[in-house]
C-alpha positions as CSV (number, residue, x, y, z in Angstrom):
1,X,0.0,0.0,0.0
2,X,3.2,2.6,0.2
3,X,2.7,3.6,-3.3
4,X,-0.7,4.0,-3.0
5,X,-1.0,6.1,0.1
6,X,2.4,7.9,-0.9
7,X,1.1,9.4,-3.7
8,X,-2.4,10.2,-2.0
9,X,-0.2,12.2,0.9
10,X,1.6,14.2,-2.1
11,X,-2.3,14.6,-3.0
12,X,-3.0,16.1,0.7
13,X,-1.0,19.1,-0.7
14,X,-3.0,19.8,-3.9
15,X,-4.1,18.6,-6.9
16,X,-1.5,17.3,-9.4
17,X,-1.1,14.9,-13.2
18,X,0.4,11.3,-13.3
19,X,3.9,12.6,-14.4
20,X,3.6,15.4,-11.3
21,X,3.2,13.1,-8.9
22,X,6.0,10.6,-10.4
23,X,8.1,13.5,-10.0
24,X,7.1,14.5,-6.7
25,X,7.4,10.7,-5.5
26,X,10.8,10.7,-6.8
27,X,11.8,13.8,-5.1
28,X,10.4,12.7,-1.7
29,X,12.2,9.3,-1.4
30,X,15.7,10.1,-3.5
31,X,14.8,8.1,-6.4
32,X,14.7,4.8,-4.7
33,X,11.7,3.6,-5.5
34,X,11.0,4.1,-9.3
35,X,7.9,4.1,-10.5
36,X,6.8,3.7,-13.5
37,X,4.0,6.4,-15.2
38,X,1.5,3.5,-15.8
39,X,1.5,2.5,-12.0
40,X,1.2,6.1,-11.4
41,X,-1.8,6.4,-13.2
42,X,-3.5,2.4,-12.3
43,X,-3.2,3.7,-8.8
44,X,-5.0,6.7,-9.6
45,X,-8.2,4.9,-10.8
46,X,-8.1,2.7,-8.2
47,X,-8.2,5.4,-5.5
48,X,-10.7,7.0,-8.0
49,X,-12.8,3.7,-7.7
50,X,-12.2,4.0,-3.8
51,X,-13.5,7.5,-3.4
52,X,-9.9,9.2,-2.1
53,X,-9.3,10.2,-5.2
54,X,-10.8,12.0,-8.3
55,X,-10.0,13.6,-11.4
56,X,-10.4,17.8,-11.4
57,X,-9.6,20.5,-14.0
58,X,-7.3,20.1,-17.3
59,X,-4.4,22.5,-18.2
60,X,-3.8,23.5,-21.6
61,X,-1.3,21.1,-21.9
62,X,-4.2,18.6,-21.4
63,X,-2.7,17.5,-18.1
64,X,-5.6,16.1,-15.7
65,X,-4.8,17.0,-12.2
66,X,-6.1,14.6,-9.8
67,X,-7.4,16.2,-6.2
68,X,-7.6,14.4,-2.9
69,X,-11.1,13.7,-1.4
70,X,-11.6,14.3,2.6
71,X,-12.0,10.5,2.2
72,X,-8.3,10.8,1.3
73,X,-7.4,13.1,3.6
74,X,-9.1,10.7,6.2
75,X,-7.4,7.9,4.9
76,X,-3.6,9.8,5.0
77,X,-4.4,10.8,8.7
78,X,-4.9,6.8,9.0
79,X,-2.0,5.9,7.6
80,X,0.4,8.6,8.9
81,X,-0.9,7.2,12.4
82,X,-0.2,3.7,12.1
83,X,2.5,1.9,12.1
84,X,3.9,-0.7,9.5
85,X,3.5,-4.0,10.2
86,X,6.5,-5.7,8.2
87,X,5.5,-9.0,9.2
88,X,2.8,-8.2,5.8
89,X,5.5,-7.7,4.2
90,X,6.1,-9.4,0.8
91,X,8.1,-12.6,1.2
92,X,11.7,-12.1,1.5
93,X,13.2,-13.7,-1.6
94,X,16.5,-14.4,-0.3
95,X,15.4,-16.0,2.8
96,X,13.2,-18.3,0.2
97,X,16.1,-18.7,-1.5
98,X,18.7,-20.2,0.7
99,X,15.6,-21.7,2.5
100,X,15.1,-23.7,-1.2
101,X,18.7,-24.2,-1.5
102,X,18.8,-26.0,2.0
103,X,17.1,-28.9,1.1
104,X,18.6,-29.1,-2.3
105,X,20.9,-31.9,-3.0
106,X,24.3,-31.0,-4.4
107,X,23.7,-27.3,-3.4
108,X,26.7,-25.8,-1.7
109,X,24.7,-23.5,0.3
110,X,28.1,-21.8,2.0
111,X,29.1,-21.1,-1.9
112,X,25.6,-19.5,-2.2
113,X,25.8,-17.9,1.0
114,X,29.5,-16.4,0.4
115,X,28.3,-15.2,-3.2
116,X,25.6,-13.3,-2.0
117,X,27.5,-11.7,1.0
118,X,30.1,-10.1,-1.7
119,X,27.7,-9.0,-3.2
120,X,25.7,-7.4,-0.2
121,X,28.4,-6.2,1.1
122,X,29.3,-4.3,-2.0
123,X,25.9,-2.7,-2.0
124,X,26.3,-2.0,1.8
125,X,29.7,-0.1,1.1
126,X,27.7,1.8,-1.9
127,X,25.2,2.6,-0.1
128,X,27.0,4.1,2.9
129,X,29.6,5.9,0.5
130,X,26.0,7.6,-0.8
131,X,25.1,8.5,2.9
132,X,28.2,10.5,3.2
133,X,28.0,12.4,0.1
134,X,24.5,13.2,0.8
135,X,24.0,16.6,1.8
136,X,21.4,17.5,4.1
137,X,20.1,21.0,3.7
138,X,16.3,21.3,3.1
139,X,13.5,19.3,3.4
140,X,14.3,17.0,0.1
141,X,17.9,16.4,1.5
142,X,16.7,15.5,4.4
143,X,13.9,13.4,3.0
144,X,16.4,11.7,0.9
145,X,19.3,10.5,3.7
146,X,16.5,9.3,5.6
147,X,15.8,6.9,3.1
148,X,19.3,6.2,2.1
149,X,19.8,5.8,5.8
150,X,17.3,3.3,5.8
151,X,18.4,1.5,3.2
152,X,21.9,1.1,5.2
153,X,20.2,-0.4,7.8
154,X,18.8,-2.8,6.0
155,X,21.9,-3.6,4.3
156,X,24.1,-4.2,7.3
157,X,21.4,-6.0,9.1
158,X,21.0,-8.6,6.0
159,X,25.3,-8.6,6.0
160,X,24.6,-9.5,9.3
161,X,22.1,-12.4,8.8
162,X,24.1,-14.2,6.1
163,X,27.0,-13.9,8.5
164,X,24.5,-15.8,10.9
165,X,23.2,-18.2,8.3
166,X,26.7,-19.2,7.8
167,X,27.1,-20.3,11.0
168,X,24.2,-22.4,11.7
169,X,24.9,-23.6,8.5
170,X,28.7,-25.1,9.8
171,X,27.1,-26.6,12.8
172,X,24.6,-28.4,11.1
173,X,25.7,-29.8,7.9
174,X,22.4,-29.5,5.4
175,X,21.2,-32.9,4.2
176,X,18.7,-33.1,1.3
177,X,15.2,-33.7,1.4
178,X,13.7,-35.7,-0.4
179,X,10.7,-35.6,-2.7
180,X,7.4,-36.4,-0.2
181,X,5.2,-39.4,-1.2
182,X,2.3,-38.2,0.3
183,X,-0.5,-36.7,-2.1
184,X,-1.8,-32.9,-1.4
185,X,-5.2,-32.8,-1.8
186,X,-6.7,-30.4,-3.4
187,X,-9.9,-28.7,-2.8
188,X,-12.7,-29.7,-0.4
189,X,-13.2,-32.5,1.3
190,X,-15.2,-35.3,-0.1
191,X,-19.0,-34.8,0.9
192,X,-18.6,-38.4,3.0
193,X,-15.3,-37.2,4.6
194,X,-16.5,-33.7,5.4
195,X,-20.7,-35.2,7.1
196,X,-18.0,-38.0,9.0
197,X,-16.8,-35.4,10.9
């Protein structure tokens, strides 16, 4: 929903067109989240459809500028007040990945580990050598290092993790599993199965 209620917040503070608010996203976050103008404009419809959003007054240049309903503006207060709750997350594809590559047979998962680490760890140093750089003067700069600062976090902290993965991963040597006999079943229970209980 960050892309959704992001753009709806740049909304709050009046009415703008698709490419505006690409812009203005852009601006907000230090470029590092692109988006694309189609999403910009699918996520306009859909808060249209919702009622936080609708279409106002075209310019000359035929731009549309979208205004914020006080359904909007309700819905920004909302979010502004809640937390996140990253356990909704999407999935984390690395932890899927070394997860998958566990139970793998002929996987050397310290090979995989130590290949991903460089490469974290490159983007860690990158990504720190950008916090430095970044000035922070105004409102943008400041909007910008806190999302480059983020970003550090989260790189050291997943450095960190494959560090730990390694670990567990030389105490308990990782065996393959097999392929499970047992059938899934699909769908509902049998009409028999589901009275029987």
């Amino acid at each position: 929903m960050t892309v959704r209620q992001s753009l709806l917040a740049i909304l709050d503070q009046g009415p703008c067109y698709g490419y505006q608010l690409r812009a203005e996203f852009a601006r907000r976050t230090g470029g590092s989240w692109p988006l694309n103008v189609g999403q910009i404009y699918n996520t306009l419809d859909r808060l249209d459809r919702d009622g936080l959003a609708e279409k106002g007054d075209t310019d000359e240049q035929g731009h549309v500028y979208w205004r914020i309903t006080d359904a909007g503006r309700a819905d920004v207060r909302r979010w502004l007040g809640s937390p996140v709750d990253r356990a909704a997350a999407t999935r984390d594809e690395l932890a899927v990945k070394l997860a998958i590559a566990a139970t793998l047979p002929g996987v050397e998962l310290a090979d995989v580990i130590r290949t991903q680490r460089a490469a974290s760890a490159e983007r860690l140093q990158t990504l720190r050598t950008r916090a430095e750089d970044d000035p922070q003067e105004g409102p943008e700069e400041l909007a910008r290092s806190l999302v480059i600062d983020a970003m550090v976090f989260s790189a050291e902290a997943e450095v960190r993790w494959l560090d730990h993965a390694a670990a567990r991963i030389a105490r308990h040597p990782v065996r393959a599993l097999e392929l499970s006999d047992e059938r899934p079943r699909r769908g509902r229970p049998a009409r028999a199965e589901a009275s029987a209980a």
